[in-house]
C-alpha positions, 0 to 999 in steps of 0.5 A, a space after each residue: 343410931 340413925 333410926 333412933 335419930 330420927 325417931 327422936 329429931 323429925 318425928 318428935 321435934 320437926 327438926 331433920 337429924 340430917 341437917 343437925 349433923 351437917 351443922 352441928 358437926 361443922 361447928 364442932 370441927 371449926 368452932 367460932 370460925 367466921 368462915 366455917 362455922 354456921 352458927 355464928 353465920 347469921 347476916 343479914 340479921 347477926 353479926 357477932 364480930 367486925 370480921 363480918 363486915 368485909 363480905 366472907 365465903 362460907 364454905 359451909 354455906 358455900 356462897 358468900 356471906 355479904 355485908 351489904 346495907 340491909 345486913 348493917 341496918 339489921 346488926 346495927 340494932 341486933 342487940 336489941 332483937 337478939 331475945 324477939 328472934 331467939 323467941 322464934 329462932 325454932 321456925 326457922 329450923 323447920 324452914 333450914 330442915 325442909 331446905 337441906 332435905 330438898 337440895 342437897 345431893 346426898 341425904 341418907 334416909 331422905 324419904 324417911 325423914 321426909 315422912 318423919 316430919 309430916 308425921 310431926 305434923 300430924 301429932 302435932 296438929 291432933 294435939 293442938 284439935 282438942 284445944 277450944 278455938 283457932 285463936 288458942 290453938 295459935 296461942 299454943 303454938 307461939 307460947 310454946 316455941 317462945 319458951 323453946 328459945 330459950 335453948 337457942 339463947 343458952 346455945 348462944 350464950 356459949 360462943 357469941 362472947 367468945 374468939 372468933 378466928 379466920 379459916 379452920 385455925 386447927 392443924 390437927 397437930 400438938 395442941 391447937 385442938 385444945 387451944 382452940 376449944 378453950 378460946 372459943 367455949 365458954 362454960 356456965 357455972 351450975 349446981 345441984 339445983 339447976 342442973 336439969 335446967 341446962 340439961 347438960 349444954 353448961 358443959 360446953 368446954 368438956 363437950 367441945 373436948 370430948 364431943 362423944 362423952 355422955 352428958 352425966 360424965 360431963 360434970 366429972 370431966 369438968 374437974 378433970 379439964 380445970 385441973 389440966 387447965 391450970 396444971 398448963 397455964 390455959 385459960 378456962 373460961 366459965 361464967 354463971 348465966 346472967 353473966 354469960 348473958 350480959 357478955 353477950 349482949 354486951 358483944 352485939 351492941 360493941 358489934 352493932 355500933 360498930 356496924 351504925 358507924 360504918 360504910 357499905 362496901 358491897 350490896 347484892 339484890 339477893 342477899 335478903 333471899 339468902 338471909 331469910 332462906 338460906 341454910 344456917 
């Protein structure tokens, strides 16, 4: 499996498997955790909810995430740079794979996945040598990270709008896995028609449920989860993609005026380092 990762993450897309598993496992395990969670961690740039506002330890970041007057500048017009940094949100994947790969103490495969990316780079950079010119060659380049935002849009759009909770908020015990899950995920309706678009990431309640099932179960499970859903009085939240994406956008401007109306409580030279380069 870990081969098979990293053939297809750093070698075919520039991103290290190490550092999506880092992530992606902490988001799973605290989804929509203001402290927790690394993908609703983006100050200085966003902020998806007022509990932003007062300075918060991330312990996946294991710092302090502080809300100083640059970071209430930048959200207080997120809602209107939220698609331009989508647009180029792919960068900065490279940027956090290289980070982790270099500072953190324990990497399994490290050199492996260090070679993998240079190998990256060099498809990449033979593929782009058969175009005409340098100015097409970084056309290419933009256009096709351009479209690839698109994917970090749609991931937004299944958590941005949703609860967002102080500390871990799960107990392991009775429901809260559940209940949590279903506060914090939001579905997109889909059909036969636009089912490859999403590629399966529109079933996010039922992955977030069952995080190891097979994508081409999910649409199964989806009836099986609203049934239960409704069988125990739980909300199931689905909406269709123009919807999801009005509700958040809708959530960045309430949050930017918030963050316009308000005053600066703590500020830290470093924080514009840590906003650009910091994991997350």
């Amino acid at each position: 499996d870990s081969i098979i990762g990293i053939f297809v993450g750093p070698l075919l897309t520039g991103v290290s498997i190490s550092w999506w598993k880092s992530s992606h496992n902490m988001h799973h395990v605290s989804t929509n955790s203001a402290h927790f969670d690394p993908d609703i961690q983006h100050l200085p740039f966003l902020a998806v909810s007022e509990r932003f506002f007062s300075s918060i330890y991330s312990y996946y970041h294991k710092r302090e995430l502080t809300f100083n007057a640059l970071a209430r500048f930048l959200v207080s017009y997120q809602h209107i740079v939220f698609f331009p940094l989508m647009a180029f949100a792919r960068f900065n994947l490279y940027v956090q794979s290289w980070l982790l790969l270099l500072t953190e103490s324990y990497i399994q495969h490290r050199l492996v996945e260090i070679f993998a990316l240079f190998g990256f780079y060099t498809w990449l950079g033979f593929l782009i040598s058969f175009l005409p010119s340098n100015a097409v060659r970084i056309m290419f380049i933009l256009v096709s990270h351009v479209v690839a935002g698109i994917l970090h849009v749609q991931i937004c759009i299944s958590h941005f709008s949703m609860e967002i909770v102080d500390g871990a908020n799960f107990s392991g015990a009775g429901d809260a896995f559940v209940r949590h899950q279903l506060a914090t995920t939001l579905n997109l309706e889909s059909n036969a028609l636009n089912e490859w678009f999403f590629g399966g990431l529109q079933y996010q309640v039922e992955h977030h449920l069952f995080p190891r099932m097979p994508r081409h179960n999910l649409r199964r499970a989806r009836e099986i989860v609203r049934t239960f859903c409704k069988e125990h009085d739980l909300q199931y939240n689905s909406m269709g993609w123009w919807e999801a994406l009005g509700s958040v956008v809708r959530t960045l401007r309430e949050t930017a005026h918030k963050a316009a109306s308000g005053e600066v409580v703590d500020v830290k030279e470093t924080a514009l380092w840590h906003g650009l380069f910091a994991r997350g």
